[in-house]
N, C-alpha and C positions, 0 to 999 in steps of 0.2 A: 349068615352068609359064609359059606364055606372059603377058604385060602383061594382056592383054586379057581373061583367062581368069577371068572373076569370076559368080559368081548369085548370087543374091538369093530369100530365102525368106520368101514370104508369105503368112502361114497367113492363114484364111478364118473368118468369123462363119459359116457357112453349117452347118446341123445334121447334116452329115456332113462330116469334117476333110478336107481336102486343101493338098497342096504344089503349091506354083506356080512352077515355076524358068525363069526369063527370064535370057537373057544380056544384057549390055550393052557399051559400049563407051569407058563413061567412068564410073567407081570415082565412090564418095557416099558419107557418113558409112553412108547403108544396107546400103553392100556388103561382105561379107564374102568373103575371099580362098578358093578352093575348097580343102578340108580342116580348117580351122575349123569345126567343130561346134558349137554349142550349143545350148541350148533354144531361143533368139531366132532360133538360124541353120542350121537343118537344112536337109541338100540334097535329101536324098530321102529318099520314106517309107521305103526298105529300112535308111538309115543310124539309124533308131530303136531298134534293135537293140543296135546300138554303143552308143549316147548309154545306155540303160539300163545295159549291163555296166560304161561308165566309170563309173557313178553307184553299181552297187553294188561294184564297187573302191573306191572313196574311199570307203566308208559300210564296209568290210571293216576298212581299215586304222586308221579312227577307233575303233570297238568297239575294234578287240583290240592298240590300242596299238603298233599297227606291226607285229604279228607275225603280219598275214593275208600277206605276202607272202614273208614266212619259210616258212608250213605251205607255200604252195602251192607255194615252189623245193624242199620237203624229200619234197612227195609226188611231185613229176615227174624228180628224180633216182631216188628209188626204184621208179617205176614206169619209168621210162626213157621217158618222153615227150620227144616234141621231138627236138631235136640234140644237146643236152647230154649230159654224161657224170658232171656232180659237182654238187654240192649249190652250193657258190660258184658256177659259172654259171650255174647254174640262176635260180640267187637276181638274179643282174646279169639277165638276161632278165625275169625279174618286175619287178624294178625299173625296169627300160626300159621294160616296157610302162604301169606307172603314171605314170611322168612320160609317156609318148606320149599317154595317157588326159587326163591335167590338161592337155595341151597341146591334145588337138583337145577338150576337152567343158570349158570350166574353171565353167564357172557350173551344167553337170553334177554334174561333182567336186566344186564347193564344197555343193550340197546334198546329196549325199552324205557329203559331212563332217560338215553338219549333224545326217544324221538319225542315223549313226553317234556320234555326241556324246550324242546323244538316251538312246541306246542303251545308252549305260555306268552301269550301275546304283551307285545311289550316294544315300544320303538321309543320308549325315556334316553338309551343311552345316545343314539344315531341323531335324536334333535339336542341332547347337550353336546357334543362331541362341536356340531355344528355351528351351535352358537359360542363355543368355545373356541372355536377356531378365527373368528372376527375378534377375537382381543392379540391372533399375531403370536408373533413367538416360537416357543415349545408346547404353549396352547393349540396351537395350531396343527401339532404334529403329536407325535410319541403321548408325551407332557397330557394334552385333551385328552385323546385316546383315552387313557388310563383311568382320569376323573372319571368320565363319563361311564365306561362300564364298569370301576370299580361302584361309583355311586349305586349303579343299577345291581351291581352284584350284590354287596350288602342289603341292599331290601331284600332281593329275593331270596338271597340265601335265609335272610332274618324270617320272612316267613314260611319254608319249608323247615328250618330249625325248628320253630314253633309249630306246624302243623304236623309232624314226625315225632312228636311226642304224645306219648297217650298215658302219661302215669297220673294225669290231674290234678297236680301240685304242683302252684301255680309259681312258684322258683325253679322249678325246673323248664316251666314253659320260655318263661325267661332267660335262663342262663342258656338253654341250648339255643334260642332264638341269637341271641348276643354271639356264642363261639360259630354257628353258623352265619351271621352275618360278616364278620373277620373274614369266615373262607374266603367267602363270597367278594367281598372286597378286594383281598388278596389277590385273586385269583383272577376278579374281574380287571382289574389294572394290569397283571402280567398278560393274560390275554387281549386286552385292549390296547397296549401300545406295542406288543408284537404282533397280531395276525388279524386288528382291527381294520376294517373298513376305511380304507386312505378317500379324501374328498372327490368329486368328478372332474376328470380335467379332461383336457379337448384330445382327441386321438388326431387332433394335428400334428404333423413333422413340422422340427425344425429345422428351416432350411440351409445349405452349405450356401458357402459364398460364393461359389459359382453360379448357383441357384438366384444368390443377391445379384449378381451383377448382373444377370439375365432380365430379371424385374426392374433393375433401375433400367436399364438402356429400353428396356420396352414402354416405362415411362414416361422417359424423356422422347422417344419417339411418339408417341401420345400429345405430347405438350408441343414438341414442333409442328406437326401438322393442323394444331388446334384451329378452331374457325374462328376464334377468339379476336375482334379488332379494336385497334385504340390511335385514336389522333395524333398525328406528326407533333401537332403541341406539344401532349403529355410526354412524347420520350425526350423531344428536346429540351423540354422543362427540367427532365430526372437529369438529363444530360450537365447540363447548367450547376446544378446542385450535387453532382460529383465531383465537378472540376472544384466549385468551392470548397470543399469539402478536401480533396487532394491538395491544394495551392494552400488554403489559409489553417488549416485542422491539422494538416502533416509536411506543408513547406516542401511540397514535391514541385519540378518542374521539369518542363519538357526535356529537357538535356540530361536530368541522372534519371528518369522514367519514360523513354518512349513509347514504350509498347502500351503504356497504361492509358496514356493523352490521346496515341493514334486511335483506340477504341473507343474512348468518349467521344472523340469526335465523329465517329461513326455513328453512336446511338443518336446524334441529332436528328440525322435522316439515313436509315440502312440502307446498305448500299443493293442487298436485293429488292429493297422494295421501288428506291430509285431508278432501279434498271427497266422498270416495268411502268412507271412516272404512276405509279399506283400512291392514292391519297390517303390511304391507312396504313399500319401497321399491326404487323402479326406476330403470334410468339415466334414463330419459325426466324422472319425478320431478327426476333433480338436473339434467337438463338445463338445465330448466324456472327452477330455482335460480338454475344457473351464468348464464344470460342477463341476470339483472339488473349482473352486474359482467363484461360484455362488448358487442362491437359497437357499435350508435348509443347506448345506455346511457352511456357510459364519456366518450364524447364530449363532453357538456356538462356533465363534473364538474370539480370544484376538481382542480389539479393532488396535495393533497394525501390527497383522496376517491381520485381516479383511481392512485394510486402504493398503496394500502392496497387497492385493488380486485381488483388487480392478485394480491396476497396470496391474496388469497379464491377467487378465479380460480385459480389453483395450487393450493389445499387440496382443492379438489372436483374436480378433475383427479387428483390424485396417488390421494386416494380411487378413485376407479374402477381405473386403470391400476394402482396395487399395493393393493387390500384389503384391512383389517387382518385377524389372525387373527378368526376367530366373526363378522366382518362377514355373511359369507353366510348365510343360513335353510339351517337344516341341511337335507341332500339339495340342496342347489342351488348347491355349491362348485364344479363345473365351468362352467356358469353364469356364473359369476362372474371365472372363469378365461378365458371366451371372451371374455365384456367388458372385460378388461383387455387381449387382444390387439388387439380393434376400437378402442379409447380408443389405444392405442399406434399403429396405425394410420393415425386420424384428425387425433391429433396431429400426427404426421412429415408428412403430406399436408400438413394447414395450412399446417408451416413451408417446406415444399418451394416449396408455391403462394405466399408473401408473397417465397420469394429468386429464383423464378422472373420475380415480376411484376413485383419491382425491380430487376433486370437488364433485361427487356425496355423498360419504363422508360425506364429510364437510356440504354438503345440510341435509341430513337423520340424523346424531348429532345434527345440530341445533334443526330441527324439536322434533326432541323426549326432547330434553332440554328443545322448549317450551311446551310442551302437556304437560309434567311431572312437571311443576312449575308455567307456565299463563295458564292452558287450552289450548294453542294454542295461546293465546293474542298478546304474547309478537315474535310472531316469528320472524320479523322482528328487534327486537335490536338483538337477536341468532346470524342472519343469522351476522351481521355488525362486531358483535362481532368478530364470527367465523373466519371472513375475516380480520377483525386486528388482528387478533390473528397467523396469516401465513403471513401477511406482514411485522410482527414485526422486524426489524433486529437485529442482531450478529454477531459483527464480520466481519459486510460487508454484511453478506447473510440472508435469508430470509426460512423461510419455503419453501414458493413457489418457490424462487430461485432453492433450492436444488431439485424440486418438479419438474423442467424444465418448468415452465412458462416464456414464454415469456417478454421482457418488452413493448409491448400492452398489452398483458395479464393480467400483473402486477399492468399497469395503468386503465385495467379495472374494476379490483379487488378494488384498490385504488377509485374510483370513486362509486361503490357501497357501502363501507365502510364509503363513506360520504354522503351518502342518496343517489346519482341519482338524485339529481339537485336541483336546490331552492322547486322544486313542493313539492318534496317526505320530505323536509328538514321543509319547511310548515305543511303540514300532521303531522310531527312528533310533531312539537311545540303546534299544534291543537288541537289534540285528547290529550296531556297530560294536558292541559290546562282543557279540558272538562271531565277530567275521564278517558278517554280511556281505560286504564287497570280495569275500573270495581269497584267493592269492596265498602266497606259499608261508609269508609270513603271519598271516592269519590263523595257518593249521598250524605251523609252528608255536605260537603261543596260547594253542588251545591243548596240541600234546604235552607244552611243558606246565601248564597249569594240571593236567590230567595225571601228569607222572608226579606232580608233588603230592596229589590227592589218593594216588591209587598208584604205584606204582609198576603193578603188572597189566593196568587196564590204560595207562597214558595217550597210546593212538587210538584207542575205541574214544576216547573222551574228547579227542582233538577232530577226529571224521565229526564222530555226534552234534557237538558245538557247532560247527563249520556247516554242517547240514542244515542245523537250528536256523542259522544267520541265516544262511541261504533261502530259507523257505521264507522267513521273515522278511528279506529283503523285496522278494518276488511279491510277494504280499504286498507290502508297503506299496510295490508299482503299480500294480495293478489298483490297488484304492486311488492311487493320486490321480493314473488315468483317468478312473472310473469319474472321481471329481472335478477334474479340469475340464469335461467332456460334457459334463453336467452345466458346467460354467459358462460353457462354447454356447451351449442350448439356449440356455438362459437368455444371453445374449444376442443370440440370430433371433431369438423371440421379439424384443424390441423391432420388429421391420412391421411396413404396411405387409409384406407378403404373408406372414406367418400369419398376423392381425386377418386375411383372408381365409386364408388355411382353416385359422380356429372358427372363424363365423359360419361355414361352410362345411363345417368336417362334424361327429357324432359326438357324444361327452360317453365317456368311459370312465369305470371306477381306476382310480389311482394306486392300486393294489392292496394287497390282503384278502382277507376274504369278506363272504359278506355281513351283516349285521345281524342277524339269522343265525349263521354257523357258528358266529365269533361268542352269540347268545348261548346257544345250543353247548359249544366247547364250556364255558364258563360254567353254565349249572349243572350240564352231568357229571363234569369231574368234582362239582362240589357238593351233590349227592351221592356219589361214590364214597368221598369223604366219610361225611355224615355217617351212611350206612358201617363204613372201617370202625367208626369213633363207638358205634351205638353197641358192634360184636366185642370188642375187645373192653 
């Protein structure tokens, strides 16, 4: 082939394709040497031909593990095609033409490899991944991932090592089987806990707390109007069994609790239902009750009214959500059964909507603490702060405690208050290290470290650093955002609202990609491999 002998292939925008082959005289990164094929570099339309059969070569040999090139020298000895006469040459001519193939089409072949990888059916690592995910943990995330398709990778890397060999000595079938199952492993755990197939979770939102509070009041609207009825007896019974309960349990008495006694004595007989000389009673009736030892009521009581109120608030609660036996008017015990599911309900709402609105909170405080004092810098010690500052105990309890957090809750809270893991805890030591926080004294001792190091470069080294910090710090905010936001979610989740949301709403992959591509990624780069390993 002559020096000069070079074209260049430039396909067209133009709504019917054509090749454009210009000679030239002087080679460019654009030129490709004539017989080099590829998708980028075809010479002429007749050579499209070619590029497809090299493409489905390599996409033959990936499916079936090396042994499309075996069938094809076993069917052309036995038919007697070609020149050949035996199965062994046969086989070296097959083989000669797929290396000639990866040599004129390589980025043919390579996607051929791909889609042959594609191809190899196999769903081992998607069912461990899953059952590895019920043991919890790291199992359950990143940690499975990796088991799973690395497991899967080493097999099949193990058996395209072995089947990409054709020397017939049987240590060699072995040792490359073994160095490609490594890749294969390798590569299937780096690909499996980064861009593996996350489990299906509900394309439910989690709801804000305003959203809570909307649910609970529509609730408890619910529960008031209920058709639910129950005999003067049973409230005066509960009635009787509060006061004891106040008087002998907590030594309350009418003169340091009034507000708590005047509404016991109401649940004897309500005074809506009194009004009407009506001979049952209905949630609405003890609603009506329950109000006097709740909301702005409660507010401007004695702390010692307010703690006995409290009391009385749970009696006429527990009343509706567990009924005692005969409370119902007979025929109206399902009735009564549905008002203990809506009271149950209405309740968990409530507490959803006060852990909701105290987290969101505790997020919008910090934030405005830091605008108003780092710019914004510092939101992330805020936020740690914030959250030690409700984990604190007393007495046994906790802000959050009293707050109805959970204890996962608690220890999630706990876990962000300590950074969110060595990364975030790094981050932290970094950016202070560098400035982080900014300010005049920060540059200052990044030019005079710069100027003992380099004395003509000292303010390039103090910007530099100062920059460093800076980007670290902004960093750092935006992870802790990202994570308390996370935490917020978590959170709001615990409500009947969301609990609907998700019953009602489609299940969607939890991100990455699929189980397929994450497949497909994992073998052709470890054929790629392979093939690197076999040229050199």
């Amino acid at each position: 082939m002559a020096d000069d002998d070079w074209v260049l292939a430039t396909p067209t925008t133009e709504p019917t394709a054509r090749i454009v082959v210009r000679p030239s005289d002087k080679p460019s990164d654009k030129w490709v040497p004539e017989g080099q094929r590829t998708w980028q570099g075809v010479q002429t339309v007749e050579d499209l031909p070619q590029i497809a059969d090299d493409t489905v070569r390599a996409a033959g040999n990936a499916v079936s593990f090396g042994m499309a090139d075996r069938l094809a020298a076993g069917g052309n000895a036995a038919l007697g095609v070609g020149d050949v006469h035996s199965y062994e040459d046969s086989l070296k001519a097959e083989l000669l033409k797929s290396q000639q193939a990866r040599e004129r089409s390589p980025i043919a072949s390579a996607v051929g490899t791909a889609v042959g990888s594609a191809l190899v059916p196999s769903r081992v690592a998607a069912a461990l991944a899953s059952r590895l995910a019920t043991y919890g943990g790291r199992l359950a995330g990143w940690g499975g991932r990796a088991a799973a398709y690395g497991a899967e990778g080493a097999a099949i890397g193990g058996a395209q090592g072995a089947g990409n060999t054709y020397t017939g000595n049987p240590a060699d079938y072995a040792k490359n089987a073994a160095k490609a199952a490594v890749m294969g492993g390798v590569l299937g755990g780096v690909t499996g806990a980064a861009v593996g197939p996350r489990p299906l979770v509900s394309a439910a939102r989690a709801p804000t707390a305003a959203e809570q509070e909307t649910a609970k009041t529509a609730a408890y609207g619910v529960l008031e109007r209920h058709p639910a009825r129950y005999t003067p007896e049973s409230t005066s019974g509960r009635a009787y069994a509060i006061e004891n309960d106040l008087r002998m349990g907590r030594n309350a008495h009418e003169t340091t609790s009034p507000q708590s006694f005047r509404t016991v004595n109401q649940l004897h007989y309500p005074p809506t239902a009194a009004a009407t000389g009506r001979q049952y009673i209905t949630p609405g009736d003890l609603d009506f009750v329950r109000k006097g030892v709740a909301g702005n009521e409660v507010k401007g009581l004695t702390p010692t009214d307010a703690g006995n109120a409290s009391v009385v608030r749970r009696g006429i609660d527990d009343f509706i959500r567990n009924p005692p036996p005969g409370a119902a008017v007979p025929g109206t015990e399902h009735l009564a059964a549905n008002a203990a599911q809506v009271a149950n309900i209405a309740h968990q709402q409530h507490g959803a909507f006060k852990r909701t609105q105290a987290i969101e909170e505790l997020i919008e405080n910090a934030g405005r603490q830091a605008g108003s004092t780092y710019s914004g810098l510092n939101l992330r010690n805020e936020l740690q702060k914030a959250v030690k500052s409700g984990l604190k105990e007393k007495d046994g309890t906790s802000a959050f405690s009293k707050a109805g957090y959970d204890a996962a809750e608690r220890a999630a809270f706990d876990k962000f208050s300590r950074g969110q893991g060595a990364v975030s805890r790094g981050l932290g030591y970094v950016d202070k290290y560098l400035g982080g926080g900014g300010g005049l004294g920060a540059l200052a001792a990044g030019v005079a470290g710069g100027h003992y190091l380099d004395e003509n470069n000292g303010l390039a080294y103090g910007l530099g650093t100062s920059a460093a910090g800076l980007g670290l710090r902004l960093y750092g905010n935006r992870r802790a955002a990202a994570n308390i936001d996370a935490l917020r979610d978590t959170i709001a989740q615990r409500s009947p609202l969301y609990q609907y949301r998700a019953a009602t709403s489609p299940m969607v992959r939890g991100g990455g990609l699929s189980d397929g591509s994450t497949q497909t990624l994992r073998d052709a780069i470890t054929l790629q491999l392979l093939e690197r390993e076999k040229q050199e």
